[in-house]
BAGU-631727 format. One record per residue (C-alpha): residue number from 1; x, y, z; residue in three letters. Coordinates in nm, 3 decimals, decimal comma, always signed. Layout:
REM residues N
k_x_y_z_r
NUM_X_Y_Z_ALA .
...
***
This chain:
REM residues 243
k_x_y_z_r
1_+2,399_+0,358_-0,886_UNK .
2_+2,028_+0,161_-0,965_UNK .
3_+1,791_+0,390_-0,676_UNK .
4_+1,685_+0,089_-0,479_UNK .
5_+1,351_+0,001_-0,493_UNK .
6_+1,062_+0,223_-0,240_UNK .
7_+0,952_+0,026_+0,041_UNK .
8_+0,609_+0,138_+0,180_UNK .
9_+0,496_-0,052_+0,554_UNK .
10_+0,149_-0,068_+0,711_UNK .
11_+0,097_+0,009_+1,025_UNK .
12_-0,225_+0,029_+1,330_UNK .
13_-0,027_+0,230_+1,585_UNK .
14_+0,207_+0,482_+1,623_UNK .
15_+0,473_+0,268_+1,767_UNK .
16_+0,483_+0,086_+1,480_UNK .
17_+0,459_+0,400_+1,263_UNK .
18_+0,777_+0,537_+1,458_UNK .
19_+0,977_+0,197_+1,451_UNK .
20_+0,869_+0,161_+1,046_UNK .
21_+1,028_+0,510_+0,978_UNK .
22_+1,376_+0,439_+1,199_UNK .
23_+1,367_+0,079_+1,034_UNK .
24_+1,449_+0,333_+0,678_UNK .
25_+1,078_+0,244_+0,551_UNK .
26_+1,030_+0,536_+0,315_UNK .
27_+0,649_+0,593_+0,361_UNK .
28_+0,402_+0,442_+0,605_UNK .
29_+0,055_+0,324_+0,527_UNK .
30_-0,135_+0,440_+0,833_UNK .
31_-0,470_+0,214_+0,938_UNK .
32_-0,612_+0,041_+1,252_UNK .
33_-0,751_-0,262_+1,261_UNK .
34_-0,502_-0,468_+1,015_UNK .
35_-0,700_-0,786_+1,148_UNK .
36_-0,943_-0,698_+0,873_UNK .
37_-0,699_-0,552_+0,654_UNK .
38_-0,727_-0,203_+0,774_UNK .
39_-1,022_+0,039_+0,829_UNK .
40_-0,940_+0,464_+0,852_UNK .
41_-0,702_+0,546_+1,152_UNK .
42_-0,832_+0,788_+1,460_UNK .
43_-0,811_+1,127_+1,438_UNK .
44_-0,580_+1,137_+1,694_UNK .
45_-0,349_+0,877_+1,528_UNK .
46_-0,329_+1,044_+1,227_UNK .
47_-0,242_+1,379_+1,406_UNK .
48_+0,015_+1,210_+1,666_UNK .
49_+0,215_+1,023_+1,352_UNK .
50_+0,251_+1,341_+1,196_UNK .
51_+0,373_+1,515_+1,446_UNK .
52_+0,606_+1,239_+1,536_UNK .
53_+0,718_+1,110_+1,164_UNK .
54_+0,862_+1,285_+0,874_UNK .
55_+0,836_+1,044_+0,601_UNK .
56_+0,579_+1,032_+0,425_UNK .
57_+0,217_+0,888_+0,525_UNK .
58_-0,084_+0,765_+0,366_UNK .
59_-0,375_+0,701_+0,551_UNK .
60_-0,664_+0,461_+0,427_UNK .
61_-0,974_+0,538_+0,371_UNK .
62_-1,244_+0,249_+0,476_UNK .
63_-1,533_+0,282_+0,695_UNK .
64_-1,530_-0,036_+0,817_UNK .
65_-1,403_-0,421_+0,722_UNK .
66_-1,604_-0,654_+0,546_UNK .
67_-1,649_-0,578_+0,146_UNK .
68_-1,593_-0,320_-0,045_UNK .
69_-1,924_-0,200_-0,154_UNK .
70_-2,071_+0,091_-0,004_UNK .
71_-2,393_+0,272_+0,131_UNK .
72_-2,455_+0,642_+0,103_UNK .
73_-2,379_+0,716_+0,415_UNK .
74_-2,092_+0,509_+0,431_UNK .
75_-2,005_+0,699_+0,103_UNK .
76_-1,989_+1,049_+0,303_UNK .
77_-1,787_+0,932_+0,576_UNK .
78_-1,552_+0,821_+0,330_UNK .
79_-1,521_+1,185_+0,214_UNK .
80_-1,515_+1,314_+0,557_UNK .
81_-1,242_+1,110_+0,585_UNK .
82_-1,066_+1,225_+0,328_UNK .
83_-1,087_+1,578_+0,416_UNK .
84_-0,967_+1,527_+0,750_UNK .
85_-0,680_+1,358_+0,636_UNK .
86_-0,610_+1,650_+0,456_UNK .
87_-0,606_+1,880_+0,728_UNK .
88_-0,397_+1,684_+0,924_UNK .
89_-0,135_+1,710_+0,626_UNK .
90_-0,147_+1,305_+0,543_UNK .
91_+0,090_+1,300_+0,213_UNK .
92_-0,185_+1,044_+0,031_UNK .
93_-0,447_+0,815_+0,072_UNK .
94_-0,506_+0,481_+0,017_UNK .
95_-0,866_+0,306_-0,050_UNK .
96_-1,086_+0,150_-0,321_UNK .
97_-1,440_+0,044_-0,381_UNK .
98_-1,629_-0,213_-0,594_UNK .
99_-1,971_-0,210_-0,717_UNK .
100_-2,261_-0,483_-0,590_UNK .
101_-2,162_-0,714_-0,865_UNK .
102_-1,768_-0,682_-0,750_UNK .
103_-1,632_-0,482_-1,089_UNK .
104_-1,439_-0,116_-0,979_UNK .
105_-1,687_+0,128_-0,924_UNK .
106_-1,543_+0,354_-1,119_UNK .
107_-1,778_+0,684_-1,121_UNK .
108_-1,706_+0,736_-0,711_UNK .
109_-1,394_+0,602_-0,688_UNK .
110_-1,310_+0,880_-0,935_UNK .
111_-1,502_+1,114_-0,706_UNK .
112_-1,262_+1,049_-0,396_UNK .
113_-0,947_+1,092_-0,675_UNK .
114_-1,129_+1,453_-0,712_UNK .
115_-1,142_+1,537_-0,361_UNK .
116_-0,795_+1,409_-0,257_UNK .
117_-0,707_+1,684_-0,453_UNK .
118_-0,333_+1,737_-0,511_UNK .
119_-0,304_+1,377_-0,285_UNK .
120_-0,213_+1,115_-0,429_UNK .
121_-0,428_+0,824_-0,426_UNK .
122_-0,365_+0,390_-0,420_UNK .
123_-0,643_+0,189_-0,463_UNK .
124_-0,616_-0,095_-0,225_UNK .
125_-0,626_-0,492_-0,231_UNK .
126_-0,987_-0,442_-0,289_UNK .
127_-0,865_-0,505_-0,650_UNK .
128_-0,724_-0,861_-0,581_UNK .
129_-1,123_-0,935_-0,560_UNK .
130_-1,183_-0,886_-0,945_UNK .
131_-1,248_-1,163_-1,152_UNK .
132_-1,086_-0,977_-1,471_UNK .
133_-0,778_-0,783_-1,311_UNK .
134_-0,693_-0,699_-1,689_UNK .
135_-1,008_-0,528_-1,731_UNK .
136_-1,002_-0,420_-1,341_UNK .
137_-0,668_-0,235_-1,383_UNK .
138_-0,824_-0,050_-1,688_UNK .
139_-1,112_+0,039_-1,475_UNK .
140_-0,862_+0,200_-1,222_UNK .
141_-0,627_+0,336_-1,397_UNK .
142_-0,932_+0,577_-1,541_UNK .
143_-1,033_+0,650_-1,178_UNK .
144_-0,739_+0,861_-1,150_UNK .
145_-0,530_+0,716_-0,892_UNK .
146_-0,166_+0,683_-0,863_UNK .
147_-0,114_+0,360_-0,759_UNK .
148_-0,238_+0,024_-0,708_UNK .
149_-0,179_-0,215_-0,427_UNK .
150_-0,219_-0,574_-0,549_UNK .
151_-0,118_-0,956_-0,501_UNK .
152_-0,176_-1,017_-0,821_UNK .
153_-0,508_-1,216_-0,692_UNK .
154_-0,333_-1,419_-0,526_UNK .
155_-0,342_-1,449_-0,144_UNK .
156_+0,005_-1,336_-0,128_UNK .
157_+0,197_-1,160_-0,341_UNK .
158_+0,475_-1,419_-0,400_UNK .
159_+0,179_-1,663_-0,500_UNK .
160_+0,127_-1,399_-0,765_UNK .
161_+0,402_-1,284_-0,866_UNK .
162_+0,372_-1,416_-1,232_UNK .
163_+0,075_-1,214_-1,252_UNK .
164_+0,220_-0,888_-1,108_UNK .
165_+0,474_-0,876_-1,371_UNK .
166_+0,203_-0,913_-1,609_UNK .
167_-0,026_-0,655_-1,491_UNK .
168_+0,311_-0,402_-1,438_UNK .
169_+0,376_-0,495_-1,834_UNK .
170_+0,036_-0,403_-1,889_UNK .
171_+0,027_-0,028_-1,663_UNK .
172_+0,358_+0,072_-1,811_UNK .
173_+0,392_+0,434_-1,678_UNK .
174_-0,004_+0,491_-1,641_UNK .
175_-0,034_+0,380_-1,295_UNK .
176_+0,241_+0,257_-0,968_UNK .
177_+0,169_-0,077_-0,925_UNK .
178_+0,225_-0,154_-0,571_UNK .
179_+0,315_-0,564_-0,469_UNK .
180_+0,183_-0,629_-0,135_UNK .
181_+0,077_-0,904_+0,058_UNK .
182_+0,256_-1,137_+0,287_UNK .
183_+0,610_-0,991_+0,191_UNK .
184_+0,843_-1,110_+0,428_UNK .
185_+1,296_-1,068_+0,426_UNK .
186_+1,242_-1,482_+0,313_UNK .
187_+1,052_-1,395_-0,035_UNK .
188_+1,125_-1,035_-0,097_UNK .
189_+1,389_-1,109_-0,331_UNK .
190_+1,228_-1,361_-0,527_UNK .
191_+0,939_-1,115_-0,606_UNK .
192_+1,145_-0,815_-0,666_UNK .
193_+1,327_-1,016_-0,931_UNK .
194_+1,032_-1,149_-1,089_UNK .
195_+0,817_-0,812_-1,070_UNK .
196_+1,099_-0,567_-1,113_UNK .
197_+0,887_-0,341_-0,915_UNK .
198_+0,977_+0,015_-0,822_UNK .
199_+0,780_-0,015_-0,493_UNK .
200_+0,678_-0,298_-0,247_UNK .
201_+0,458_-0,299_+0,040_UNK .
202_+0,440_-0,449_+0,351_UNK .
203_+0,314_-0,545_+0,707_UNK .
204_+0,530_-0,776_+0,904_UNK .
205_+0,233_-0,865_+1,119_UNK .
206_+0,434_-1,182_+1,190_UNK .
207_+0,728_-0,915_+1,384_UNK .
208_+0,461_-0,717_+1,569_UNK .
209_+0,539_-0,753_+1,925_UNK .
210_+0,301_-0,895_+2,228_UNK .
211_+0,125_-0,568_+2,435_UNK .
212_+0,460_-0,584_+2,696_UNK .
213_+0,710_-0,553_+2,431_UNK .
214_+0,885_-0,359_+2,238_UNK .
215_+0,901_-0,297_+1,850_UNK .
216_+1,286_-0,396_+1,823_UNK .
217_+1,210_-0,705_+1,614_UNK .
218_+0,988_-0,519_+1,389_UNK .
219_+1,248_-0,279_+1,342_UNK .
220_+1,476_-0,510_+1,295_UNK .
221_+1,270_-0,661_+1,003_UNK .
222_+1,195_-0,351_+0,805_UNK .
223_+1,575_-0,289_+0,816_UNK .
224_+1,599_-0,674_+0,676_UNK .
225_+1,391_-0,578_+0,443_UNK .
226_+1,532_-0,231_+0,338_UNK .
227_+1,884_-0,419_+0,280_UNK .
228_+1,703_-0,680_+0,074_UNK .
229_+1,599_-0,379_-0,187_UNK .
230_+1,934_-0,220_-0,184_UNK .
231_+2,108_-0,556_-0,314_UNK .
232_+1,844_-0,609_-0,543_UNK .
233_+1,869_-0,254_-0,670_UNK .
234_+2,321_-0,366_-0,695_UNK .
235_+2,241_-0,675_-0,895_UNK .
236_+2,008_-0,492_-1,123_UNK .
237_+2,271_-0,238_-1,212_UNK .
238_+2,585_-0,522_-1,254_UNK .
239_+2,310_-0,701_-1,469_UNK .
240_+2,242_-0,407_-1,685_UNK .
241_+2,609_-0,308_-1,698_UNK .
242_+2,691_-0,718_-1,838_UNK .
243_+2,442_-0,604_-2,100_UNK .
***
Protein backbone atom coordinates (compact mmCIF):
# COMPACT_ATOMS: atom_id res chain seq x y z
CA UNK A 1 0.00 0.00 0.00
CA UNK A 2 0.90 4.05 -1.05
CA UNK A 3 2.68 5.15 2.80
CA UNK A 4 0.25 7.92 3.47
CA UNK A 5 1.47 11.15 3.41
CA UNK A 6 3.63 12.67 6.97
CA UNK A 7 1.63 15.02 8.83
CA UNK A 8 3.74 17.44 10.99
CA UNK A 9 1.43 19.90 13.72
CA UNK A 10 2.56 23.07 15.51
CA UNK A 11 2.11 23.49 18.74
CA UNK A 12 2.77 26.45 21.98
CA UNK A 13 2.11 24.05 24.85
CA UNK A 14 2.53 20.80 25.94
CA UNK A 15 -1.07 19.94 26.02
CA UNK A 16 -1.28 20.47 22.67
CA UNK A 17 2.03 18.68 22.03
CA UNK A 18 0.51 15.55 23.95
CA UNK A 19 -3.04 15.73 22.24
CA UNK A 20 -1.05 16.29 18.56
CA UNK A 21 0.92 12.99 19.19
CA UNK A 22 -2.40 10.78 20.45
CA UNK A 23 -4.31 12.59 17.49
CA UNK A 24 -1.44 10.06 15.21
CA UNK A 25 0.45 13.46 14.17
CA UNK A 26 3.82 11.96 13.31
CA UNK A 27 6.12 14.87 14.44
CA UNK A 28 5.36 18.06 16.34
CA UNK A 29 6.70 21.48 15.59
CA UNK A 30 7.32 22.82 19.07
CA UNK A 31 7.06 26.97 19.51
CA UNK A 32 5.28 29.50 21.82
CA UNK A 33 3.78 32.31 20.83
CA UNK A 34 1.92 31.03 17.44
CA UNK A 35 0.13 34.59 17.58
CA UNK A 36 3.22 35.76 15.77
CA UNK A 37 3.86 32.65 14.09
CA UNK A 38 6.08 31.15 16.64
CA UNK A 39 9.23 32.35 18.50
CA UNK A 40 11.80 29.40 20.37
CA UNK A 41 9.87 27.38 23.10
CA UNK A 42 11.09 27.54 27.04
CA UNK A 43 13.55 25.49 28.21
CA UNK A 44 11.31 23.86 30.27
CA UNK A 45 8.83 23.13 27.41
CA UNK A 46 11.18 21.68 25.36
CA UNK A 47 12.42 19.36 28.24
CA UNK A 48 8.73 18.49 29.56
CA UNK A 49 7.56 17.44 25.71
CA UNK A 50 10.33 15.21 25.56
CA UNK A 51 9.92 13.58 28.38
CA UNK A 52 6.26 13.26 27.76
CA UNK A 53 6.23 12.55 23.73
CA UNK A 54 7.92 10.03 21.65
CA UNK A 55 7.42 11.18 18.23
CA UNK A 56 9.45 13.15 16.92
CA UNK A 57 9.95 17.07 17.68
CA UNK A 58 11.34 20.03 16.13
CA UNK A 59 11.70 23.03 17.90
CA UNK A 60 12.02 26.57 16.17
CA UNK A 61 14.50 28.65 16.37
CA UNK A 62 13.42 32.59 16.47
CA UNK A 63 14.33 35.10 18.95
CA UNK A 64 11.49 36.96 18.74
CA UNK A 65 8.38 37.88 16.13
CA UNK A 66 8.48 40.57 13.84
CA UNK A 67 10.92 40.01 10.60
CA UNK A 68 13.29 37.90 9.86
CA UNK A 69 16.42 39.86 9.80
CA UNK A 70 18.72 39.69 12.54
CA UNK A 71 21.25 41.55 14.91
CA UNK A 72 24.41 40.03 16.26
CA UNK A 73 23.26 39.40 19.28
CA UNK A 74 20.12 38.16 18.22
CA UNK A 75 22.38 35.98 15.92
CA UNK A 76 24.04 34.21 19.15
CA UNK A 77 20.97 33.53 20.88
CA UNK A 78 19.88 31.85 17.90
CA UNK A 79 22.86 29.47 18.31
CA UNK A 80 22.36 29.17 21.93
CA UNK A 81 19.27 28.05 20.99
CA UNK A 82 20.21 25.63 18.93
CA UNK A 83 22.53 24.00 21.20
CA UNK A 84 20.15 23.72 23.85
CA UNK A 85 17.82 22.11 21.76
CA UNK A 86 20.31 19.71 21.25
CA UNK A 87 20.86 18.78 24.65
CA UNK A 88 17.48 18.36 25.34
CA UNK A 89 17.47 15.67 22.43
CA UNK A 90 14.91 17.85 20.03
CA UNK A 91 14.94 15.48 16.73
CA UNK A 92 15.31 18.91 14.38
CA UNK A 93 14.89 22.38 14.14
CA UNK A 94 12.99 24.61 12.35
CA UNK A 95 13.94 28.46 11.48
CA UNK A 96 15.11 30.78 8.67
CA UNK A 97 16.50 34.22 8.14
CA UNK A 98 16.53 36.89 5.40
CA UNK A 99 18.91 39.56 4.74
CA UNK A 100 17.97 43.61 5.13
CA UNK A 101 16.87 43.69 1.57
CA UNK A 102 14.49 40.39 2.23
CA UNK A 103 16.60 37.74 -0.18
CA UNK A 104 17.78 34.29 2.08
CA UNK A 105 20.69 35.10 3.90
CA UNK A 106 22.37 32.42 2.89
CA UNK A 107 26.06 32.57 4.53
CA UNK A 108 24.37 32.23 8.35
CA UNK A 109 21.60 30.41 7.61
CA UNK A 110 24.19 27.87 6.42
CA UNK A 111 26.01 28.49 9.69
CA UNK A 112 22.95 27.26 11.92
CA UNK A 113 22.70 24.05 9.18
CA UNK A 114 26.49 23.55 10.56
CA UNK A 115 25.73 23.66 14.09
CA UNK A 116 22.48 21.61 14.06
CA UNK A 117 24.81 19.14 13.31
CA UNK A 118 23.41 15.67 12.53
CA UNK A 119 19.69 17.67 13.05
CA UNK A 120 17.87 18.16 10.55
CA UNK A 121 16.90 21.53 9.66
CA UNK A 122 13.35 23.37 7.85
CA UNK A 123 13.57 26.70 6.99
CA UNK A 124 10.36 28.33 7.93
CA UNK A 125 7.54 30.56 6.25
CA UNK A 126 10.11 33.21 6.40
CA UNK A 127 10.47 32.07 2.72
CA UNK A 128 6.81 32.93 1.70
CA UNK A 129 8.35 36.66 2.09
CA UNK A 130 10.61 36.40 -1.11
CA UNK A 131 9.79 38.17 -4.03
CA UNK A 132 11.58 35.39 -6.34
CA UNK A 133 10.67 31.99 -4.49
CA UNK A 134 12.37 30.34 -7.67
CA UNK A 135 15.51 31.97 -6.94
CA UNK A 136 14.66 31.84 -2.99
CA UNK A 137 14.37 28.01 -3.03
CA UNK A 138 17.84 27.90 -4.83
CA UNK A 139 19.18 30.09 -2.17
CA UNK A 140 17.95 27.47 0.46
CA UNK A 141 18.39 24.56 -0.86
CA UNK A 142 22.41 25.59 -0.78
CA UNK A 143 22.00 26.51 2.92
CA UNK A 144 21.83 22.96 3.67
CA UNK A 145 18.57 22.35 5.13
CA UNK A 146 16.23 19.55 4.80
CA UNK A 147 13.16 21.00 4.35
CA UNK A 148 11.16 23.93 3.58
CA UNK A 149 7.94 25.10 5.06
CA UNK A 150 6.03 27.22 2.53
CA UNK A 151 2.49 28.52 1.26
CA UNK A 152 3.67 28.91 -1.80
CA UNK A 153 3.49 32.92 -1.04
CA UNK A 154 0.37 32.78 -0.60
CA UNK A 155 -1.37 33.52 2.74
CA UNK A 156 -2.50 30.05 2.91
CA UNK A 157 -1.37 27.22 1.47
CA UNK A 158 -4.54 26.24 -0.48
CA UNK A 159 -4.31 29.89 -2.01
CA UNK A 160 -1.01 28.54 -3.25
CA UNK A 161 -1.24 25.50 -4.04
CA UNK A 162 -0.55 25.99 -7.85
CA UNK A 163 2.63 27.33 -6.82
CA UNK A 164 3.64 24.55 -4.37
CA UNK A 165 3.42 22.03 -7.01
CA UNK A 166 5.60 24.17 -8.96
CA UNK A 167 8.25 24.83 -6.55
CA UNK A 168 8.06 20.73 -5.46
CA UNK A 169 8.65 20.18 -9.50
CA UNK A 170 11.39 22.42 -9.18
CA UNK A 171 13.26 20.76 -5.58
CA UNK A 172 12.80 17.27 -6.94
CA UNK A 173 14.72 15.20 -4.29
CA UNK A 174 17.14 18.22 -3.21
CA UNK A 175 15.07 19.53 -0.51
CA UNK A 176 11.34 18.34 1.59
CA UNK A 177 9.10 20.81 0.69
CA UNK A 178 6.78 21.23 3.49
CA UNK A 179 2.88 22.84 2.61
CA UNK A 180 1.74 24.72 5.52
CA UNK A 181 -0.49 27.35 6.27
CA UNK A 182 -4.11 27.43 7.15
CA UNK A 183 -4.56 23.57 6.44
CA UNK A 184 -7.68 22.60 7.79
CA UNK A 185 -9.82 18.61 7.37
CA UNK A 186 -12.09 21.15 4.71
CA UNK A 187 -9.00 21.81 2.18
CA UNK A 188 -6.51 19.16 3.00
CA UNK A 189 -7.52 17.07 0.25
CA UNK A 190 -7.69 19.51 -2.34
CA UNK A 191 -3.99 20.48 -1.69
CA UNK A 192 -2.67 17.05 -1.26
CA UNK A 193 -4.05 16.29 -4.71
CA UNK A 194 -2.76 19.26 -6.31
CA UNK A 195 0.79 19.24 -4.47
CA UNK A 196 1.23 15.51 -4.21
CA UNK A 197 3.23 16.30 -1.22
CA UNK A 198 4.96 13.75 0.97
CA UNK A 199 4.46 15.97 4.07
CA UNK A 200 1.94 18.67 5.25
CA UNK A 201 1.94 20.88 8.11
CA UNK A 202 -0.33 22.24 10.33
CA UNK A 203 -1.81 24.28 13.30
CA UNK A 204 -5.48 24.00 13.86
CA UNK A 205 -5.40 27.24 15.81
CA UNK A 206 -9.11 27.38 14.89
CA UNK A 207 -9.55 23.75 17.37
CA UNK A 208 -7.41 25.12 20.19
CA UNK A 209 -9.56 25.14 23.15
CA UNK A 210 -10.54 28.28 25.60
CA UNK A 211 -8.04 28.23 29.05
CA UNK A 212 -11.05 25.89 30.91
CA UNK A 213 -11.10 23.30 28.32
CA UNK A 214 -9.84 20.54 27.16
CA UNK A 215 -7.88 19.56 23.90
CA UNK A 216 -10.59 16.87 22.75
CA UNK A 217 -11.57 18.90 19.69
CA UNK A 218 -8.08 19.45 18.72
CA UNK A 219 -7.55 15.92 18.95
CA UNK A 220 -10.28 15.22 17.28
CA UNK A 221 -9.07 17.37 14.29
CA UNK A 222 -5.59 16.05 13.87
CA UNK A 223 -7.24 12.58 13.74
CA UNK A 224 -9.61 14.28 10.86
CA UNK A 225 -6.82 15.18 9.42
CA UNK A 226 -4.62 11.99 9.72
CA UNK A 227 -7.68 10.01 7.97
CA UNK A 228 -7.75 12.66 5.27
CA UNK A 229 -3.92 11.55 4.29
CA UNK A 230 -4.59 7.91 4.54
CA UNK A 231 -7.45 8.12 1.77
CA UNK A 232 -5.47 10.30 -0.18
CA UNK A 233 -2.48 8.00 0.10
CA UNK A 234 -5.66 4.83 -1.16
CA UNK A 235 -6.66 6.90 -4.13
CA UNK A 236 -3.12 7.54 -5.15
CA UNK A 237 -2.32 3.87 -5.24
CA UNK A 238 -5.94 2.75 -7.18
CA UNK A 239 -4.87 5.72 -9.51
CA UNK A 240 -1.47 4.41 -10.16
CA UNK A 241 -2.68 0.81 -10.34
CA UNK A 242 -5.55 2.17 -13.39
CA UNK A 243 -2.29 3.28 -14.98
Amino acid sequence: MTKRALLEMSVETLDAAIAAARGGADRIELCEDLSVGGVTPRAELMQEARAKIRIPIFAMIRPRGGTFHYSAAEFAEMKAHIDFAKSTRMDGVVLGILTPDGRVDVKRNAELVDLAGTLPVTFHRAFDELKDLQTGLEDVISTGVTRLLTSGGARTAEQGAGTLAGLLSQAGSRITILPGGGIRPGNLSQIARVTRASEFHSGLSNLLPGPRETHAEFEEGVRALVRLLEEESRVLESATKTI
